[in-house]
C-alpha positions as CSV (number, residue, x, y, z in Angstrom):
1,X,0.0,0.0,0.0
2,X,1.6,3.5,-0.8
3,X,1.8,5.8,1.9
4,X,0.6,9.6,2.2
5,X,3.0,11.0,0.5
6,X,3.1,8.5,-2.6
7,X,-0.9,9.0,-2.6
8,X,-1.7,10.4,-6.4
9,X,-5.3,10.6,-5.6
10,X,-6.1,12.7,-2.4
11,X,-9.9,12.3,-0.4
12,X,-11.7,14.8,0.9
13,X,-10.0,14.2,4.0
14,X,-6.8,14.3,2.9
15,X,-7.2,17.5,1.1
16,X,-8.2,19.4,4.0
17,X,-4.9,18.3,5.4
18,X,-2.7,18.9,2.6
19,X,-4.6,22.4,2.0
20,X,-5.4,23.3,5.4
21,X,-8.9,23.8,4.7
22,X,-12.1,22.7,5.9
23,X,-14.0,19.7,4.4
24,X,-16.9,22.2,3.2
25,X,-13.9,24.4,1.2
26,X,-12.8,21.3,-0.3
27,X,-15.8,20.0,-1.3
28,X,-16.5,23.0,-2.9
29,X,-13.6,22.8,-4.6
30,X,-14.2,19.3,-5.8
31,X,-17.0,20.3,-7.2
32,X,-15.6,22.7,-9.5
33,X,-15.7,21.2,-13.1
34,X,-13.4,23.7,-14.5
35,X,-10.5,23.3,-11.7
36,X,-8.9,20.5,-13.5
37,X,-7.5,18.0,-10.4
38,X,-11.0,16.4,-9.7
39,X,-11.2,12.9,-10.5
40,X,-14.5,11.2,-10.0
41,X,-14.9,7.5,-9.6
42,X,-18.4,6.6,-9.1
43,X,-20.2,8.9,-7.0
44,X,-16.8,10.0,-5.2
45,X,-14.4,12.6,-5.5
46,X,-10.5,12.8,-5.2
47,X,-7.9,15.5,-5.8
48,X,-4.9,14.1,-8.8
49,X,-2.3,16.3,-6.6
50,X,0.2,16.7,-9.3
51,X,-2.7,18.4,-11.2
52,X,-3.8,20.2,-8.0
53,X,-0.3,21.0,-7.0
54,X,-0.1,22.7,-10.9
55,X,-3.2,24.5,-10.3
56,X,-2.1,26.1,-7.2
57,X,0.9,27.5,-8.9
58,X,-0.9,28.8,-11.9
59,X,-4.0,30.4,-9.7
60,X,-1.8,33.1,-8.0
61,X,-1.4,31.8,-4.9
62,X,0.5,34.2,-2.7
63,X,3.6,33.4,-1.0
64,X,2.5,33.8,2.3
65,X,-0.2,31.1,1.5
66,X,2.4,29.0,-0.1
67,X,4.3,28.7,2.7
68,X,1.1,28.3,5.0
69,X,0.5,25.0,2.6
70,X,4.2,23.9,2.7
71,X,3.8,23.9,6.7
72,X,1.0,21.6,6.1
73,X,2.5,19.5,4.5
74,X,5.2,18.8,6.8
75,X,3.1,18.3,9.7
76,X,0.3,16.3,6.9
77,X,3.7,13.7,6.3
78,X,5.1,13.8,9.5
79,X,1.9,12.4,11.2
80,X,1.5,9.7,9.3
C-alpha cells in the first residue's frame, strides 16, 4: 500500500490536510468542473495532486499562502 505521501489521488479528507482547509472548502472545490485536479470514480471525488499541485501554482497563490500550505504538509507527512 503506498503511503501519504506517494498518494496520487487525495480524499476529501486528505485535502483538507494537505490544503489546510475545511471539508466544506474542499468540497466545494471538488465540485468545480473547471479546476482540473478532480477525479471522480463513481459517485466520489478525489484530488490528482500533481494536477492540484499545478493549479495552485498557476492560480496566484501568494507566497504567504504558499508557505502556509508547505507547513502543512510537513506536519500532513510527518503524522502519518
Amino acid at each position: 500500500m503506498k503511503s501519504k505521501e506517494e498518494k496520487k489521488l487525495l480524499n476529501v479528507k486528505d485535502l483538507c490536510v494537505y490544503l489546510n482547509i475545511g471539508e466544506t472548502k474542499a468540497r466545494e472545490l471538488l465540485h468545480d468542473p473547471s479546476n482540473g485536479f478532480t477525479v471522480r470514480i463513481g459517485s466520489r471525488l478525489y484530488a490528482h495532486r500533481d494536477k492540484l499541485d499545478n493549479w495552485l501554482l498557476h492560480n496566484g497563490i501568494y507566497f504567504e499562502q504558499l508557505h502556509k500550505i508547505f507547513l502543512s504538509l510537513q506536519n500532513f507527512y510527518h503524522s502519518q
